[in-house]
SESERO-72937 format. One record per residue (C-alpha): residue number from 1; x, y, z; chain; residue in three letters. Coordinates in pm, 1 decimal. Layout:
<drenlo NUM,<X,Y,Z>,A,ALA>
...
END
This chain:
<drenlo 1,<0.0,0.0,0.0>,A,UNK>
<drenlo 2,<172.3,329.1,-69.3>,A,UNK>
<drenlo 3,<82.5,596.3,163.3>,A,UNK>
<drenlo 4,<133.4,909.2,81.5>,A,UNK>
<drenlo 5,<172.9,1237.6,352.6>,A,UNK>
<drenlo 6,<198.9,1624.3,174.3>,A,UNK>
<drenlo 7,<247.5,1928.0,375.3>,A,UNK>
<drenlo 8,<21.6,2185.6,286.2>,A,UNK>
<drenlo 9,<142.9,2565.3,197.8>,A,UNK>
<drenlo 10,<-64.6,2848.3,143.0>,A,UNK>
<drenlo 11,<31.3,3246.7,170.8>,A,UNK>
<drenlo 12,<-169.3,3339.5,472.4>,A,UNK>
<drenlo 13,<27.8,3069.1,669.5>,A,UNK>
<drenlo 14,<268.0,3350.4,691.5>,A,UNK>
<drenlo 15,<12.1,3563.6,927.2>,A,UNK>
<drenlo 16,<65.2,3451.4,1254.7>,A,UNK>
<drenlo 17,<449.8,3565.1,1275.0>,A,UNK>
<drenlo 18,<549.3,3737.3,1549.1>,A,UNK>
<drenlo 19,<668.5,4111.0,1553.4>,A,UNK>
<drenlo 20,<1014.5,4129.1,1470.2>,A,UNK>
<drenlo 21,<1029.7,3804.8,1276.4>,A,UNK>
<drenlo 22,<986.8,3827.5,878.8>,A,UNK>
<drenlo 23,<635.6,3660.7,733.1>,A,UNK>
<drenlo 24,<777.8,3484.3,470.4>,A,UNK>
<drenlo 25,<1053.5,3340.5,667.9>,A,UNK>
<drenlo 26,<838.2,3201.0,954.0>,A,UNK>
<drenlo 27,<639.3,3023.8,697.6>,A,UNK>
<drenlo 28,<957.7,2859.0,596.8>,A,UNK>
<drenlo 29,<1003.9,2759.0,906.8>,A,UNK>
<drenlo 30,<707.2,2609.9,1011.6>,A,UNK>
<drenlo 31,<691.4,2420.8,698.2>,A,UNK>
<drenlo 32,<1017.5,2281.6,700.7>,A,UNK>
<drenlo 33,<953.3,2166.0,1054.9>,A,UNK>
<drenlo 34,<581.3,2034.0,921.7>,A,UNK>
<drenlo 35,<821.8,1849.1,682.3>,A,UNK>
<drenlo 36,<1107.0,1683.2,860.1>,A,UNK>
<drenlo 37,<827.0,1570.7,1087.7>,A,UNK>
<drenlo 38,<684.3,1394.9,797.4>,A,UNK>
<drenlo 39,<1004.4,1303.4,634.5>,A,UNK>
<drenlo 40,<1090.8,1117.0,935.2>,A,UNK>
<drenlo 41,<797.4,892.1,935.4>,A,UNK>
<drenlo 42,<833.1,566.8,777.4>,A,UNK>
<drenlo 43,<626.0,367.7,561.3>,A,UNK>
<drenlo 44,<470.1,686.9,373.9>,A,UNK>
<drenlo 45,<593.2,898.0,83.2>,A,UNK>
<drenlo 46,<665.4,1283.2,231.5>,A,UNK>
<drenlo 47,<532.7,1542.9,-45.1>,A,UNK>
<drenlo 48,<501.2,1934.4,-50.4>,A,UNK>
<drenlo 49,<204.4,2110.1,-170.1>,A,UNK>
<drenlo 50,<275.6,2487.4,-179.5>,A,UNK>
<drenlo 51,<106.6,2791.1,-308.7>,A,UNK>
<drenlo 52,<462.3,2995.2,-199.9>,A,UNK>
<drenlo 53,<711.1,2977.3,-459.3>,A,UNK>
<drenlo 54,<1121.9,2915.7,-356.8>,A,UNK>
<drenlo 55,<1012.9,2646.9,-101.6>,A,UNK>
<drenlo 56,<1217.7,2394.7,-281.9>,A,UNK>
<drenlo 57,<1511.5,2452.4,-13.8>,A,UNK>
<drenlo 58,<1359.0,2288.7,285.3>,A,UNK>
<drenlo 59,<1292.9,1934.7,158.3>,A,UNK>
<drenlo 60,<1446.0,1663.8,91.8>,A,UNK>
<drenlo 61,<1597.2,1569.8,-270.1>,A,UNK>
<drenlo 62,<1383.2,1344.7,-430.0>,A,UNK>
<drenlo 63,<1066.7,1503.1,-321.1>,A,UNK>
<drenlo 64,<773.0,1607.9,-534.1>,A,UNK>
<drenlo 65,<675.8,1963.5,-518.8>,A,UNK>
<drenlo 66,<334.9,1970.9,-632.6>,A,UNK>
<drenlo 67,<222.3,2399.5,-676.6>,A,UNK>
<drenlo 68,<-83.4,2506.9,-636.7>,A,UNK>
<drenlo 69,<-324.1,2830.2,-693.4>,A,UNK>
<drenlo 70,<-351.2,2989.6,-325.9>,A,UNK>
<drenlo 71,<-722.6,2913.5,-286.5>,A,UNK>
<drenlo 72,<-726.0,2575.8,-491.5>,A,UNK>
<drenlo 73,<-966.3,2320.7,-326.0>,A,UNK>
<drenlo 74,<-839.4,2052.0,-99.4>,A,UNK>
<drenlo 75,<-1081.3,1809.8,-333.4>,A,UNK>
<drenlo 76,<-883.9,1918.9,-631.1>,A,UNK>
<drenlo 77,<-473.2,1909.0,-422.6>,A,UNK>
<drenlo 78,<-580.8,1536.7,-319.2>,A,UNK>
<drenlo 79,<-675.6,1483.5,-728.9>,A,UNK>
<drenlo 80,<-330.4,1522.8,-781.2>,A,UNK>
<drenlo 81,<-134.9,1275.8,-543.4>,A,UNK>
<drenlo 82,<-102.4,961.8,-637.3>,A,UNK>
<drenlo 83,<-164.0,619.7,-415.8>,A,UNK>
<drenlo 84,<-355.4,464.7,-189.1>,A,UNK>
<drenlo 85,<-447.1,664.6,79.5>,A,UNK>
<drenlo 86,<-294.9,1019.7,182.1>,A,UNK>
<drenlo 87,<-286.0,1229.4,447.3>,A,UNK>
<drenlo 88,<-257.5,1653.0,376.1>,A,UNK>
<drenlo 89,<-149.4,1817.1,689.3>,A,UNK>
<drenlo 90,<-138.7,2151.9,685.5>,A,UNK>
<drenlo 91,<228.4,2388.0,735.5>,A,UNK>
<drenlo 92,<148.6,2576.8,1000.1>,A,UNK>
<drenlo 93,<131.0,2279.7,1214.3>,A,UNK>
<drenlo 94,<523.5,2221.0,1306.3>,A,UNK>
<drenlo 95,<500.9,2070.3,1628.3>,A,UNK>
<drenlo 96,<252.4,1859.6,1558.7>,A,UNK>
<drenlo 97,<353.6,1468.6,1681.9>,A,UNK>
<drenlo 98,<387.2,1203.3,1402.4>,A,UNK>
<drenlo 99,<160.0,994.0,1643.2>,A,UNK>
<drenlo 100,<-99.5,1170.0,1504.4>,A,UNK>
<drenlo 101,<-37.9,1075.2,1169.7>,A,UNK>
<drenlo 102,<-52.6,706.6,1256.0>,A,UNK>
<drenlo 103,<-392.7,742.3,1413.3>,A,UNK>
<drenlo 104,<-499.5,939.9,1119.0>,A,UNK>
<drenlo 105,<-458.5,593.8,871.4>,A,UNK>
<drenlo 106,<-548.8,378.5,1120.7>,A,UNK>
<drenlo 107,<-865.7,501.3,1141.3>,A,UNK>
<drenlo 108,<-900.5,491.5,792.5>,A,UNK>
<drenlo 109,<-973.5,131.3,879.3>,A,UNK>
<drenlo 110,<-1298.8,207.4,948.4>,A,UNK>
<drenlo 111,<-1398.9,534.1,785.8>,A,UNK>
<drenlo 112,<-1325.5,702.8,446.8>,A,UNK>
<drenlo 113,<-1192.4,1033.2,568.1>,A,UNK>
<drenlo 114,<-1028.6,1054.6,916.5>,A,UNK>
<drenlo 115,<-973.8,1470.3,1048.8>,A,UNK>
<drenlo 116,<-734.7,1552.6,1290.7>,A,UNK>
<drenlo 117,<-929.2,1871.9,1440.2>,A,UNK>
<drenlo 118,<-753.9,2221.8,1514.4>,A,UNK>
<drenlo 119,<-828.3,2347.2,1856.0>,A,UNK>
<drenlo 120,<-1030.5,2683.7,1730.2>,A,UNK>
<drenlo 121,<-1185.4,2487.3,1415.7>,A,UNK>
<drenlo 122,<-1089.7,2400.8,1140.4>,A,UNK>
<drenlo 123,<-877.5,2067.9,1087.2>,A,UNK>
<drenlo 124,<-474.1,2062.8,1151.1>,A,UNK>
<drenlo 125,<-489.4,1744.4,896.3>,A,UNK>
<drenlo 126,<-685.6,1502.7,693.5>,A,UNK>
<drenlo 127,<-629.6,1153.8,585.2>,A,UNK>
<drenlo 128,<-842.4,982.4,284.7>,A,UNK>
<drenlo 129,<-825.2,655.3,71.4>,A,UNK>
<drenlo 130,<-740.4,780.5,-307.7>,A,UNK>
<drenlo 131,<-913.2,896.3,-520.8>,A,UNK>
<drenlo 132,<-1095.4,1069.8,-248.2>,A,UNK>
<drenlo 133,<-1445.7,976.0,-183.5>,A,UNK>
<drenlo 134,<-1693.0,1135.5,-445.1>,A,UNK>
<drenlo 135,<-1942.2,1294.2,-181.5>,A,UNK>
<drenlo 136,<-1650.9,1474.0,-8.2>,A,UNK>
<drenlo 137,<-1580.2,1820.7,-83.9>,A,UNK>
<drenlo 138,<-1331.6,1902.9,239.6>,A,UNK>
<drenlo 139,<-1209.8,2241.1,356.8>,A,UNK>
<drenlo 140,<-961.4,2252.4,637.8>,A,UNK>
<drenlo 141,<-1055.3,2629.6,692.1>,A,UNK>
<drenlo 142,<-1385.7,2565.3,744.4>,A,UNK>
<drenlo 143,<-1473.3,2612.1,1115.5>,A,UNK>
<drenlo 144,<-1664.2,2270.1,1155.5>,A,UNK>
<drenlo 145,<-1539.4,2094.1,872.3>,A,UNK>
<drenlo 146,<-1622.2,1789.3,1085.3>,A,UNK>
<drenlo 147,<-1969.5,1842.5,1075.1>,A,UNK>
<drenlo 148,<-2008.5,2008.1,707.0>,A,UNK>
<drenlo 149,<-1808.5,1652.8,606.7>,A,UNK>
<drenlo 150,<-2053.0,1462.1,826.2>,A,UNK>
<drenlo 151,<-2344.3,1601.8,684.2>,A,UNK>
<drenlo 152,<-2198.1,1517.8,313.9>,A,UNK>
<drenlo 153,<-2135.9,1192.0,408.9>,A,UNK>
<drenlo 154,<-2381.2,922.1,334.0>,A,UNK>
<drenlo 155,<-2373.2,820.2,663.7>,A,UNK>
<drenlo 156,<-2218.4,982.5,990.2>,A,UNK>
<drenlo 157,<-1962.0,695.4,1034.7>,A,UNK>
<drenlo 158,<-1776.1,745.8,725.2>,A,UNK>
<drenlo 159,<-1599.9,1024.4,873.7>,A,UNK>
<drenlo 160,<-1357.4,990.6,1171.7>,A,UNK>
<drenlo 161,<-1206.0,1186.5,1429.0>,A,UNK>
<drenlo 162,<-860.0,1172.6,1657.2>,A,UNK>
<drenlo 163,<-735.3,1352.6,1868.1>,A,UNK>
<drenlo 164,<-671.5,1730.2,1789.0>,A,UNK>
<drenlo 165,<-418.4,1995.2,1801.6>,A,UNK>
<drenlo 166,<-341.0,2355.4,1718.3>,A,UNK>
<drenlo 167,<-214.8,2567.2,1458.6>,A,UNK>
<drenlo 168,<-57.3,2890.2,1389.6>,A,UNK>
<drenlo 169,<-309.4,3124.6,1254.8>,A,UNK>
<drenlo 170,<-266.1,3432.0,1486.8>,A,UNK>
<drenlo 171,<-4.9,3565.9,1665.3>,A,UNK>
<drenlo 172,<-163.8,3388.0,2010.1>,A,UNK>
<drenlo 173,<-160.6,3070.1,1898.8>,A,UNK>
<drenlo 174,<256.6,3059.7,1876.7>,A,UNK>
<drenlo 175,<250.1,3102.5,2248.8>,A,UNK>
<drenlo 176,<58.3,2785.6,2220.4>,A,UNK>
<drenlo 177,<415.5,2596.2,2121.6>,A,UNK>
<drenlo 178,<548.6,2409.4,2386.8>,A,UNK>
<drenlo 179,<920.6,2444.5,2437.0>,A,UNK>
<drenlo 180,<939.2,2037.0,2586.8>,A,UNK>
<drenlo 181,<856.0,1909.3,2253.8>,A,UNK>
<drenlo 182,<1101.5,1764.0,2056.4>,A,UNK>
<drenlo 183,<1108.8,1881.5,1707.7>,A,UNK>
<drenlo 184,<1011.2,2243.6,1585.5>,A,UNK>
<drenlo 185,<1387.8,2318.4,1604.7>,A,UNK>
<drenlo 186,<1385.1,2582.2,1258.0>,A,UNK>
<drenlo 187,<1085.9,2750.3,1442.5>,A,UNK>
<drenlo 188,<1235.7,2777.1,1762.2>,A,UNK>
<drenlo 189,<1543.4,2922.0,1653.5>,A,UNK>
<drenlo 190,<1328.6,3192.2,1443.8>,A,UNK>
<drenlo 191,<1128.9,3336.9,1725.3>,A,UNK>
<drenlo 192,<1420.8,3281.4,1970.7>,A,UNK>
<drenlo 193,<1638.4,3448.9,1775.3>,A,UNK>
<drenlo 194,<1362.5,3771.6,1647.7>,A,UNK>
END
């Protein structure tokens, strides 16, 4: 089964640097960070998905760089991976534990879509089988994309939950990074070093 885990970019990622540290280069950081996380897992193919050109730096060699329109659906990004299942986390996640993207497939066990929610709406991640299921039209941004998915569904069960976490969309939620977690390193040294 190939498995297949892309890091989602998009401009307004950028918004939620702090003053005194350069937009565009805390979105680099938090994506490269969203990336070595998922570079590091095994068993899964690590892709990029970026609206923001001159990203090609922070990934590995090898890796597909898939760009997209800023606003370009999530339906139409998970069109263009290839495989079994995937998984689209978004960037501005980069201390988010890879445990989180083993529960997201291993609940795909038992639904067709599996969310892992974003503490103030919204979804940090998603994980699907490929080609993505027909009544699904998902939207990470949307405050209860849980619900709006569940209510597309055929049935409430086809769409799974785990546990959630948090992302950077405003300058409050970086005080929400937690300086005992391993990983984040490119991040921490940004705002550490502002």
């Amino acid at each position: 089964m190939t498995r297949i885990v892309a890091v989602l970019v998009r401009g307004r990622m950028a918004e939620a640097a702090p003053p005194g540290v350069d937009p565009r280069q805390f979105l680099a950081a938090v994506a490269e960070d969203t990336y070595e996380m998922v570079a590091g897992l095994e068993f899964v193919t690590p892709v990029l998905i970026t609206a923001v050109p001159g990203l090609d730096d922070i990934v590995w060699p090898g890796t597909e760089i898939i760009t997209i329109d800023e606003d370009e659906p999530l339906r139409a990004v998970l069109g263009r991976l290839s495989g079994d299942q995937a998984a689209v986390i978004n960037a501005d996640a980069p201390d988010l534990p890879s445990l989180l993207v083993g529960k997201l497939f291993r609940e795909l066990g038992r639904a067709e879509i599996t969310i892992c929610p974003a503490a103030d709406g919204g979804a940090v991640a998603l994980a699907s089988s490929l080609p993505l299921p027909t009544w699904a039209d998902p939207d990470l941004d949307d405050p209860d994309v849980v619900a709006v998915l569940r209510e597309q569904a055929p049935g409430p069960r086809r769409v799974a939950t785990i546990s959630g976490w948090h992302r950077l969309r405003t300058l409050d939620d970086v005080a929400r990074l937690d300086p005992g977690l391993e990983g984040w390193d490119n991040t921490r040294a940004l705002i550490a070093g502002r």
